[in-house]
N, C-alpha and C positions, 0 to 999 in steps of 0.2 A: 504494500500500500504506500504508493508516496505521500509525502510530508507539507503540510501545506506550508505556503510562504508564510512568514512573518513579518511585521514592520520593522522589526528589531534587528533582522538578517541585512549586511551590509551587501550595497549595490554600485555597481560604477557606470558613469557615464560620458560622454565627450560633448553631449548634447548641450549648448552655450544658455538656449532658454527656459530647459529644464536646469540645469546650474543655479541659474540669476534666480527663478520662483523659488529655489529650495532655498537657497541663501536669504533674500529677504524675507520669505515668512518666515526665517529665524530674530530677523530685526540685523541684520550683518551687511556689511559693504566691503566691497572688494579691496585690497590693501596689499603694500608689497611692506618689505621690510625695509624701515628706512636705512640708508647708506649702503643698500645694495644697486649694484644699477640700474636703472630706469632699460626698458628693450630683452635682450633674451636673458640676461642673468638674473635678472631681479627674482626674488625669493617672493611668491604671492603666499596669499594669505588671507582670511575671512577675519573681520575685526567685527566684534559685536559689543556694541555700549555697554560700560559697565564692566566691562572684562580689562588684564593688565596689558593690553594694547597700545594704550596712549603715550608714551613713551618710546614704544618701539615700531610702532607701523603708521604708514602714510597712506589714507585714504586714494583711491585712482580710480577713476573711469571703467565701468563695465566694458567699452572700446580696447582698452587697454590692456588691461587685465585679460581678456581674451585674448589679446595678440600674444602676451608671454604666452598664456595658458597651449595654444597652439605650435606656438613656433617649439618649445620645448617639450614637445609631445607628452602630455601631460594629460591623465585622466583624473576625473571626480569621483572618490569615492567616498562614500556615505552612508549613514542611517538615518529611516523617515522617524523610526519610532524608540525609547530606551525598553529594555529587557519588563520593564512594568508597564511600559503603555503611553511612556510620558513623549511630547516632542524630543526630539533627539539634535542635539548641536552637533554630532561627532560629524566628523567630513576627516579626510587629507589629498592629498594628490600625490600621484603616484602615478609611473612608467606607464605608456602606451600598450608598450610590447609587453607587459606583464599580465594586461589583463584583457588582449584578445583584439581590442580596439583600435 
Protein backbone atom coordinates (compact mmCIF):
# COMPACT_ATOMS: atom_id res chain seq x y z
CA UNK A 1 0.00 0.00 0.00
CA UNK A 2 1.70 3.22 -0.67
CA UNK A 3 2.07 6.13 1.67
CA UNK A 4 0.23 9.02 1.36
CA UNK A 5 2.17 12.45 0.99
CA UNK A 6 2.56 14.72 3.67
CA UNK A 7 2.98 18.40 4.07
CA UNK A 8 5.62 17.87 6.23
CA UNK A 9 7.77 15.73 3.43
CA UNK A 10 10.21 18.13 1.84
CA UNK A 11 9.87 19.19 -1.99
CA UNK A 12 12.05 20.84 -4.45
CA UNK A 13 11.41 23.04 -7.20
CA UNK A 14 13.06 25.50 -9.95
CA UNK A 15 9.63 26.82 -10.57
CA UNK A 16 10.42 31.00 -9.82
CA UNK A 17 6.48 31.77 -9.10
CA UNK A 18 5.83 28.89 -7.03
CA UNK A 19 9.39 30.17 -5.11
CA UNK A 20 8.07 33.96 -4.77
CA UNK A 21 4.14 32.44 -3.33
CA UNK A 22 5.97 30.00 -0.85
CA UNK A 23 8.23 32.76 0.31
CA UNK A 24 5.83 35.40 0.85
CA UNK A 25 3.07 33.78 2.52
CA UNK A 26 5.90 33.12 4.90
CA UNK A 27 6.13 37.02 5.30
CA UNK A 28 10.03 36.71 3.71
CA UNK A 29 11.83 38.72 0.95
CA UNK A 30 14.59 37.69 -1.03
CA UNK A 31 18.09 38.62 0.26
CA UNK A 32 21.68 37.93 -0.43
CA UNK A 33 24.33 38.18 2.19
CA UNK A 34 25.75 41.40 2.41
CA UNK A 35 29.50 41.68 1.36
CA UNK A 36 29.03 38.98 -0.85
CA UNK A 37 28.82 39.88 -4.47
CA UNK A 38 26.17 41.34 -6.11
CA UNK A 39 25.77 38.69 -9.88
CA UNK A 40 26.68 34.94 -9.67
CA UNK A 41 28.53 34.62 -6.34
CA UNK A 42 26.35 36.36 -4.00
CA UNK A 43 25.06 33.82 -1.25
CA UNK A 44 20.98 34.27 -1.45
CA UNK A 45 18.82 33.88 1.18
CA UNK A 46 15.08 34.36 2.50
CA UNK A 47 15.01 37.11 5.26
CA UNK A 48 11.90 37.01 7.37
CA UNK A 49 11.14 40.03 9.85
CA UNK A 50 11.89 39.52 13.02
CA UNK A 51 14.41 36.90 12.50
CA UNK A 52 18.70 37.72 13.18
CA UNK A 53 18.91 38.94 9.43
CA UNK A 54 19.37 42.45 9.88
CA UNK A 55 22.76 42.75 10.30
CA UNK A 56 23.71 40.39 7.83
CA UNK A 57 21.58 40.30 4.73
CA UNK A 58 20.53 42.83 2.18
CA UNK A 59 17.01 42.99 0.92
CA UNK A 60 17.11 42.56 -3.54
CA UNK A 61 14.72 42.35 -6.08
CA UNK A 62 12.62 39.01 -6.81
CA UNK A 63 14.46 40.01 -10.63
CA UNK A 64 17.45 39.57 -9.16
CA UNK A 65 17.55 37.10 -6.84
CA UNK A 66 16.27 34.93 -9.68
CA UNK A 67 19.01 35.61 -11.96
CA UNK A 68 21.65 34.38 -9.17
CA UNK A 69 19.10 31.62 -8.34
CA UNK A 70 19.41 30.58 -12.14
CA UNK A 71 22.77 31.30 -13.29
CA UNK A 72 24.04 29.03 -10.23
CA UNK A 73 21.93 26.25 -10.85
CA UNK A 74 20.26 26.24 -7.96
CA UNK A 75 17.08 24.59 -6.60
CA UNK A 76 14.32 25.37 -3.93
CA UNK A 77 13.98 23.04 -1.56
CA UNK A 78 11.24 23.20 1.04
CA UNK A 79 8.58 22.36 3.58
CA UNK A 80 4.62 23.52 3.09
CA UNK A 81 3.80 22.03 6.56
CA UNK A 82 6.10 21.28 10.20
CA UNK A 83 5.82 17.56 11.41
CA UNK A 84 2.51 18.82 13.67
CA UNK A 85 0.66 20.72 11.07
CA UNK A 86 2.13 24.07 11.69
CA UNK A 87 3.24 26.58 8.40
CA UNK A 88 6.70 25.57 7.93
CA UNK A 89 9.72 28.27 7.33
CA UNK A 90 12.33 25.55 6.55
CA UNK A 91 13.54 26.02 2.64
CA UNK A 92 17.49 25.93 1.46
CA UNK A 93 18.90 25.80 -1.88
CA UNK A 94 20.64 23.29 -3.13
CA UNK A 95 22.43 21.76 -6.48
CA UNK A 96 20.44 21.37 -9.67
CA UNK A 97 22.16 18.16 -10.58
CA UNK A 98 21.39 16.71 -7.20
CA UNK A 99 17.82 16.69 -7.24
CA UNK A 100 16.90 15.79 -10.81
CA UNK A 101 16.04 19.26 -12.03
Amino acid sequence: MAKAKTGHESKTTTNHEEIQKWVEERGGRPAIVKRTEKGGSALLRIDYPGFSGDDTLEEIEWDEFFEIFDENNLAFLYQQETADGGQSRFSKFVDRKSTGH
